[in-house]
MARLO-544851 format. One line per 4 residues: number of its first residue (from 1); their letters; for each residue x, y, z of N, C-alpha, C, O. Coordinates in steps of 0.1 Angstrom, whole numbers, plus 5000, padded with zeros to 4 digits. Atoms other than C-alpha are relative to their C-alpha. Layout:
NUM> a> X:Y:Z:X:Y:Z:X:Y:Z:X:Y:Z; ...
! end
This chain:
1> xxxx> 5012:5000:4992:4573:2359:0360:5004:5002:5015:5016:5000:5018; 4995:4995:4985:4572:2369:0399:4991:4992:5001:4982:4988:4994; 5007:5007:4987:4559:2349:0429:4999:5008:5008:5008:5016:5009; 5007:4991:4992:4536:2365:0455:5000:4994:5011:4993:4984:5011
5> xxxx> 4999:5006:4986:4543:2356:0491:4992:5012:5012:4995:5024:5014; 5006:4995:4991:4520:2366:0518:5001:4993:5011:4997:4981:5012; 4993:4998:4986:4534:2369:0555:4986:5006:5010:4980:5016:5006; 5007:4994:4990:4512:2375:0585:5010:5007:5010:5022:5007:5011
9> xxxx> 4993:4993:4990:4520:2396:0611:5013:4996:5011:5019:5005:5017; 4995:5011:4996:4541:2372:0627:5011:4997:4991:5022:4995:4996; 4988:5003:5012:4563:2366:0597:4995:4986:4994:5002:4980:4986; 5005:5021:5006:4542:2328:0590:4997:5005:4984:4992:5015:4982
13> xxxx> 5004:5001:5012:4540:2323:0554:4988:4993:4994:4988:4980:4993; 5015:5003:5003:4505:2319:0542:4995:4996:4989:4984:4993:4987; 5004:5005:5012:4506:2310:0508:5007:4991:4997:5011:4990:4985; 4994:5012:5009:4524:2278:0507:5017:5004:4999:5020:5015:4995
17> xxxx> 4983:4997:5004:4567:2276:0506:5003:5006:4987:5013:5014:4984; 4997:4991:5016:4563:2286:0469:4993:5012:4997:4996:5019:4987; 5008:4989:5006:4539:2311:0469:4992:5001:4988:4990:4990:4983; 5007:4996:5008:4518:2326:0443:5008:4997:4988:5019:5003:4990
21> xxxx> 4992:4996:5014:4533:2322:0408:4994:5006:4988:4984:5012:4987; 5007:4994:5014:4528:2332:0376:4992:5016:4995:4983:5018:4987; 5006:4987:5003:4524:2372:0381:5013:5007:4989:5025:5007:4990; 4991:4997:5010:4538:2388:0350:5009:5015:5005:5002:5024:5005
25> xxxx> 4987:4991:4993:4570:2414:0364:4988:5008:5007:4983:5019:5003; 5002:4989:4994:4553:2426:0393:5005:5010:5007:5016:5007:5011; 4994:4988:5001:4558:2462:0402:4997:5006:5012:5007:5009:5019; 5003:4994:4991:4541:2478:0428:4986:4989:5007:4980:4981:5000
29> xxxx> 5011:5006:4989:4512:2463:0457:4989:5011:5006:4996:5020:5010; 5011:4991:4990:4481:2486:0475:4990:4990:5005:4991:4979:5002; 5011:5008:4990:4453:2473:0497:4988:5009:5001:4989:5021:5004; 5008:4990:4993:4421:2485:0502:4993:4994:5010:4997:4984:5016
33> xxxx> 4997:5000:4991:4400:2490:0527:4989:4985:5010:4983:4985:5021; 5003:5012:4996:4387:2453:0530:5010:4993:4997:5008:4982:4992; 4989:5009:5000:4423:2440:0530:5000:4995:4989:5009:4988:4987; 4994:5013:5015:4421:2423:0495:5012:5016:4993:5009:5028:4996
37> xxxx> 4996:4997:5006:4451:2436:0472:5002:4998:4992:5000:4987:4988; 4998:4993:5017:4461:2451:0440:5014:4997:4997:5022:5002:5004; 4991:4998:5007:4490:2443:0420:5001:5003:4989:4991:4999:4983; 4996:4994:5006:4505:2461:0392:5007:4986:4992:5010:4976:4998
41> xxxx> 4990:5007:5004:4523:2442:0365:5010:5013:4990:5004:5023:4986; 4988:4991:5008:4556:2463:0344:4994:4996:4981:4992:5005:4972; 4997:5002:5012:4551:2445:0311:4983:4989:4998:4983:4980:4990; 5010:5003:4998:4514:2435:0317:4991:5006:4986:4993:5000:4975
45> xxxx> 5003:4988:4991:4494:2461:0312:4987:4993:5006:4976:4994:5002; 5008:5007:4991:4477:2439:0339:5000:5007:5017:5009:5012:5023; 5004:5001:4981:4459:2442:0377:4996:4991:5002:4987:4987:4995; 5000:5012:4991:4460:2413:0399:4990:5003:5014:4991:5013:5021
49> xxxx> 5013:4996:4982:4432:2413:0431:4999:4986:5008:4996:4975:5005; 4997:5015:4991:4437:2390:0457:4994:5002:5014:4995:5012:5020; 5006:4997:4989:4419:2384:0488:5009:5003:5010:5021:5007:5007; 4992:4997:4981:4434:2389:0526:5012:4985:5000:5024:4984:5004
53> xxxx> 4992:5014:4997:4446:2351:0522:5008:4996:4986:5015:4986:4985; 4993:5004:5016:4459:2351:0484:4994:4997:4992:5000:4998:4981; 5012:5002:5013:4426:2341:0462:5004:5010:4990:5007:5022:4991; 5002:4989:5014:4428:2355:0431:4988:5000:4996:4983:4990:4992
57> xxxx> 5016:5001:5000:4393:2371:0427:4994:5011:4983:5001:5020:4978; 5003:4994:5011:4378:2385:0397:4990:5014:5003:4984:5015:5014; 4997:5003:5007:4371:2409:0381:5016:5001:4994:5022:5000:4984; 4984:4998:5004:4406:2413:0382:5009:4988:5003:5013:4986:5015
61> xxxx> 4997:5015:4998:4421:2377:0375:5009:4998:4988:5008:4986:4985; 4998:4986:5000:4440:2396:0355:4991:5010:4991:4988:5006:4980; 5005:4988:5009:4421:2430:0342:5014:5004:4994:5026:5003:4999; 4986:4997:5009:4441:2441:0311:4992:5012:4997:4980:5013:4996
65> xxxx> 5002:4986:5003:4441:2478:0306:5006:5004:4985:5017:5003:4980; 4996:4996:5012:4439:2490:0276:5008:5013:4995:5003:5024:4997; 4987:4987:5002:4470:2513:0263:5007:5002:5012:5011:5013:5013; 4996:4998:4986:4483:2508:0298:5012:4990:4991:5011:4982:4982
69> xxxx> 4991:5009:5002:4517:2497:0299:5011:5003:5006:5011:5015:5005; 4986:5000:4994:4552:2496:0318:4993:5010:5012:4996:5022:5013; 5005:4995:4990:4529:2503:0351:5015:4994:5011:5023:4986:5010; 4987:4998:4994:4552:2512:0379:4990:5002:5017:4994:4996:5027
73> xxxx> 5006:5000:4990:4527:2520:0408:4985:4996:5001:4980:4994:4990; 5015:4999:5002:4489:2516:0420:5000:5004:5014:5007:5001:5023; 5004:4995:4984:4470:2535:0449:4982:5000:4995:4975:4999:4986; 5016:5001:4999:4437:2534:0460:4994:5014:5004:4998:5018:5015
77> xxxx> 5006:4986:4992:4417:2568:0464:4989:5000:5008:4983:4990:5011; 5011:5002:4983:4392:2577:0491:4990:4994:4993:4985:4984:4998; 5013:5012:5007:4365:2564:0467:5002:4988:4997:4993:4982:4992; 4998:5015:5005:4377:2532:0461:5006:4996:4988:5010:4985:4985
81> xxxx> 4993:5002:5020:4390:2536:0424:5016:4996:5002:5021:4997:5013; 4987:5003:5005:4424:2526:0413:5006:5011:4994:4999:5018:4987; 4993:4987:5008:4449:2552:0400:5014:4991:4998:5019:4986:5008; 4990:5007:5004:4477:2533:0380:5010:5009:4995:5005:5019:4990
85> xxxx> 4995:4989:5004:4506:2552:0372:5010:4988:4987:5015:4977:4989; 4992:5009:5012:4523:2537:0338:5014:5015:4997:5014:5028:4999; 4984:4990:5003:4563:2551:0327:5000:5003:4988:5009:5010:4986; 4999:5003:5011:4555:2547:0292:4993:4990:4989:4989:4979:4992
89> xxxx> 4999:5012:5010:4549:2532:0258:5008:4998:4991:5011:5006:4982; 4986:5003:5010:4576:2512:0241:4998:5003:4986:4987:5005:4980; 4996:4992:5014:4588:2522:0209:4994:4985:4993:4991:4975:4999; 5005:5011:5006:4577:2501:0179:5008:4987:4998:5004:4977:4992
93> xxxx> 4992:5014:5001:4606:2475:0184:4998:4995:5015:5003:4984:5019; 4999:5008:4986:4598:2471:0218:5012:4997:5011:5014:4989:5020; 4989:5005:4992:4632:2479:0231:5002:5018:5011:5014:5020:5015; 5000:4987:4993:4627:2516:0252:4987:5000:4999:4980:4992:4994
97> xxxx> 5011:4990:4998:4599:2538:0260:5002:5012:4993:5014:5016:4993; 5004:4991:5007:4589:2566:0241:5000:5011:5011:4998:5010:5023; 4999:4988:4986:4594:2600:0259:4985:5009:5005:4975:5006:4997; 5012:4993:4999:4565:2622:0270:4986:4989:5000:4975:4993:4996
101> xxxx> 5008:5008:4998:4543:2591:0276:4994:4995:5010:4985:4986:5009; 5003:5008:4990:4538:2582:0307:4983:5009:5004:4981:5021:5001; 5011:4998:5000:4502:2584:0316:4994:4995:5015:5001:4988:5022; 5004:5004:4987:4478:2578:0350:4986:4995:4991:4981:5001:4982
105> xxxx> 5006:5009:5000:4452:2551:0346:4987:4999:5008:4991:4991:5016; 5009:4998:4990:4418:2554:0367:4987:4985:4998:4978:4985:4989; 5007:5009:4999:4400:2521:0374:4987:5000:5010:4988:5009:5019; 5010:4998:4985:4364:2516:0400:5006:4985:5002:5013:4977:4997
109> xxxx> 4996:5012:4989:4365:2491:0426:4994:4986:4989:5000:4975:4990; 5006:5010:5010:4341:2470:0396:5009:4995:4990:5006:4985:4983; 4993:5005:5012:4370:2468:0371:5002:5009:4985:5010:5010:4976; 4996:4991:5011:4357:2495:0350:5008:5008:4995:5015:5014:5004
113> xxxx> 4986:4989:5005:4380:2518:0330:4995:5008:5002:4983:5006:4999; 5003:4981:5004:4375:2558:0335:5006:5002:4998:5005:5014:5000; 4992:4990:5010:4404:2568:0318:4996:4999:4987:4989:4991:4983; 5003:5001:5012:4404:2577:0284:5007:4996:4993:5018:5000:4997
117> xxxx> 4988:5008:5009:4425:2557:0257:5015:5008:5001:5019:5019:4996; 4992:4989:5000:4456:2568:0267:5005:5002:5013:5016:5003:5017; 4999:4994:4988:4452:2575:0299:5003:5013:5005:5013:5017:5000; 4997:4987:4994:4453:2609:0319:5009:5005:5000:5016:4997:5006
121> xxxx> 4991:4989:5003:4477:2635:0313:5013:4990:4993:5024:4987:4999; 4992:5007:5004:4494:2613:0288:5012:5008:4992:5013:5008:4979; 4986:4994:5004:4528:2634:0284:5012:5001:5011:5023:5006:5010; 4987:5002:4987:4546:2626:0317:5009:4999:4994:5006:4995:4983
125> xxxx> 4988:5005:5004:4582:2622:0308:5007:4991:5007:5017:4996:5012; 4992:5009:4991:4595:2591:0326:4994:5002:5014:5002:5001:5023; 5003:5002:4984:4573:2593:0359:5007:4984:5005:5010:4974:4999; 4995:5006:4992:4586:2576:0386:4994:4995:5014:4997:4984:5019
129> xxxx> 5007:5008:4991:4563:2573:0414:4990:5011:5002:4991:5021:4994; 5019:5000:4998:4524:2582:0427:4999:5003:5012:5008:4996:5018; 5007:5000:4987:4511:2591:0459:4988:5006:5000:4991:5016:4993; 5013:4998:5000:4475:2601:0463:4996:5013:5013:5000:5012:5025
133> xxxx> 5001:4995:4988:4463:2628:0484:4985:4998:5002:4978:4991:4994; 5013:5002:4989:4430:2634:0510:4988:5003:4987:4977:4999:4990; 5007:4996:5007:4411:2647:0480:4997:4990:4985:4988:4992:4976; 5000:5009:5012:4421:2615:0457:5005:5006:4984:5003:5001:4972
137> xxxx> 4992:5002:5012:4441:2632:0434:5013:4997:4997:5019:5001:5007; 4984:5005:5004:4477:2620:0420:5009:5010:5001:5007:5021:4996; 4990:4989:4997:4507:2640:0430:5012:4987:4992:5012:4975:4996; 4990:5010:5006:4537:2623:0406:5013:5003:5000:5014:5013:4993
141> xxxx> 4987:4997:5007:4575:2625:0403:5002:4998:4992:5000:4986:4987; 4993:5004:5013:4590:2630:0373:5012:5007:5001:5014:5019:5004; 4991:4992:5000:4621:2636:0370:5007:5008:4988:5010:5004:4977; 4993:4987:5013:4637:2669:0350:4991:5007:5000:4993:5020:4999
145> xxxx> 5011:4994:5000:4602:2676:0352:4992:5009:5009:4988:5020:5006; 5002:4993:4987:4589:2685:0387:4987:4991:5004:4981:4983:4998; 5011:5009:4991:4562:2672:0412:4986:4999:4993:4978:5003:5002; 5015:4998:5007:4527:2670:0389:4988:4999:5008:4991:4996:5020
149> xxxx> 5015:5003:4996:4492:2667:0399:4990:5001:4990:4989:5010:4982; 5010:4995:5006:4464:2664:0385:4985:4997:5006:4980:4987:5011; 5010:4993:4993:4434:2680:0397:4985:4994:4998:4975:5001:4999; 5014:5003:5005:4405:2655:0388:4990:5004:5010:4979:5004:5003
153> xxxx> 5011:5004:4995:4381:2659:0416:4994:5020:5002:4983:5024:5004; 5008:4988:5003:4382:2701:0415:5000:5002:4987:5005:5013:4985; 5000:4999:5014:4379:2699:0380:4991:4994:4990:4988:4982:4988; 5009:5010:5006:4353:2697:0354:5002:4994:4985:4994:4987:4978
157> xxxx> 4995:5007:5012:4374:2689:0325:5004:4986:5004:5009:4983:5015; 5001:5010:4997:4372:2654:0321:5014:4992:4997:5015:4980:4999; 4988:5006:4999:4408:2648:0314:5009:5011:5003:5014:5016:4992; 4992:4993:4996:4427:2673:0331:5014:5005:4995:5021:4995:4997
161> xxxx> 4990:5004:5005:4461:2686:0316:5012:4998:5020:5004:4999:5028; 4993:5003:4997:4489:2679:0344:5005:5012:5006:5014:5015:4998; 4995:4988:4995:4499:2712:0366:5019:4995:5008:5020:4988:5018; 4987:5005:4997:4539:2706:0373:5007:5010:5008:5009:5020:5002
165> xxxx> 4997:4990:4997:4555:2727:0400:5019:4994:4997:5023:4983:4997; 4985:4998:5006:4595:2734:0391:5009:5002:5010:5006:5009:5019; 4990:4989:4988:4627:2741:0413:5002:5010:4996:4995:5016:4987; 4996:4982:5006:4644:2773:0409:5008:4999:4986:5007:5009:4978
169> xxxx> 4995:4999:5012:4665:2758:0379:4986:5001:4984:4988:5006:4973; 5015:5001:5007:4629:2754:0358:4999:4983:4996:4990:4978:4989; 5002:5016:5008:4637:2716:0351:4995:4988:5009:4994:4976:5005; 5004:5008:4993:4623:2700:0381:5010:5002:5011:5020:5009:5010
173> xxxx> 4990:5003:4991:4638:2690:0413:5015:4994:5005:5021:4993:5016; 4992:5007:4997:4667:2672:0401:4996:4984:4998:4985:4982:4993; 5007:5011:5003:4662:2637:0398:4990:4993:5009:4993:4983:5015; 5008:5005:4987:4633:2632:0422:4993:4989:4995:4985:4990:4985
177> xxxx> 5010:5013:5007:4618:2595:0418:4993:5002:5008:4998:4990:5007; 5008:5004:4984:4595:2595:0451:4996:5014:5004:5002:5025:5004; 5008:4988:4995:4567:2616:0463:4993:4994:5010:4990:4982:5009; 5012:5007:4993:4544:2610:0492:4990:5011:5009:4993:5023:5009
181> xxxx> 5008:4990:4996:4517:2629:0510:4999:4992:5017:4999:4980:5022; 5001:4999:4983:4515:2634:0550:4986:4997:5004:4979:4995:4994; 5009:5000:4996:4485:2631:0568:4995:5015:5006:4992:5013:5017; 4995:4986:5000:4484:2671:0570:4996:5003:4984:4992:5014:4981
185> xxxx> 4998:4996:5008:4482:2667:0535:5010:5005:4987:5007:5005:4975; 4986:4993:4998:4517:2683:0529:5002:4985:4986:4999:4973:4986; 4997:5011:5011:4530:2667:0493:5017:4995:5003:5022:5007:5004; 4989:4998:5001:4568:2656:0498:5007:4991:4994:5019:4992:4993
! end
């Protein structure tokens, strides 16, 4: 289990010398844009929501996502929804991940699910990280694979398949774990 320590600006520790306990391997953090935040758990498939000062608020106290699992990131898009990015689901002994699994996750600010069992473009191979662009869709690394996106908001298919661009070898960039988007737009 992980402990949640929240620091003000200042560096003062605000939740007590021990902090938060009892979050199951947390993974990644986001904020929206009333300061409360989002955690991710790895071995969850849990979201944590916590006010500005550390409350843990419902409904996410924790929300358990169903078929979510070995989440690795979360971002908040211009609407307010949640986009979870999971690496996988473990094999039936529970000791790896299965290949071609990794899946994106789409929560509202209420808790509700909008992905579909499974989650969105559930054939990732080993994603590695998320970043959101101005339009609120997912731009992902994978690596071997190449940079993905998927296109929900010009798009009227309701689960989109995954558009992946390639380097020149055709297997991806190499091992790219990390994407992020500029304010420009610009994916890198």
């Amino acid at each position: 289990n992980g402990t949640l320590v929240l620091f003000d600006s200042a560096g003062n520790i605000l939740t007590g010398a021990n902090g938060i306990p009892g979050i199951a391997e947390p993974e990644d953090i986001a904020s929206d844009k009333n300061s409360n935040f989002y955690l991710v758990s790895y071995f969850g498939p849990y979201v944590y929501e916590y006010t500005s000062v550390g409350v843990r608020v419902s409904p996410f106290s924790p929300l358990t996502v169903p078929g979510g699992n070995a989440f690795i990131n979360i971002a908040i898009d211009p609407a307010g929804n949640f986009l979870i990015l999971s690496q996988g689901q473990e094999n039936s002994g529970g000791t790896s991940l299965l290949p071609n699994t990794g899946a994106i996750f789409k929560i509202d600010p209420n808790g509700n699910i909008l992905s579909p069992a499974g989650g969105f473009a559930p054939a990732l191979n080993y994603p590695s990280a998320m970043a959101i662009d101005g339009a609120g869709d997912p731009w992902v690394a994978v690596p071997q694979q190449g940079v993905c996106t998927l296109n929900f908001y010009g798009n009227a298919a309701p689960n989109p398949p995954p558009v992946c661009t390639k380097g020149s070898d055709g297997k991806g960039f190499g091992n790219n774990y990390v994407v992020g988007v500029d304010g420009s737009g610009n994916v890198w």
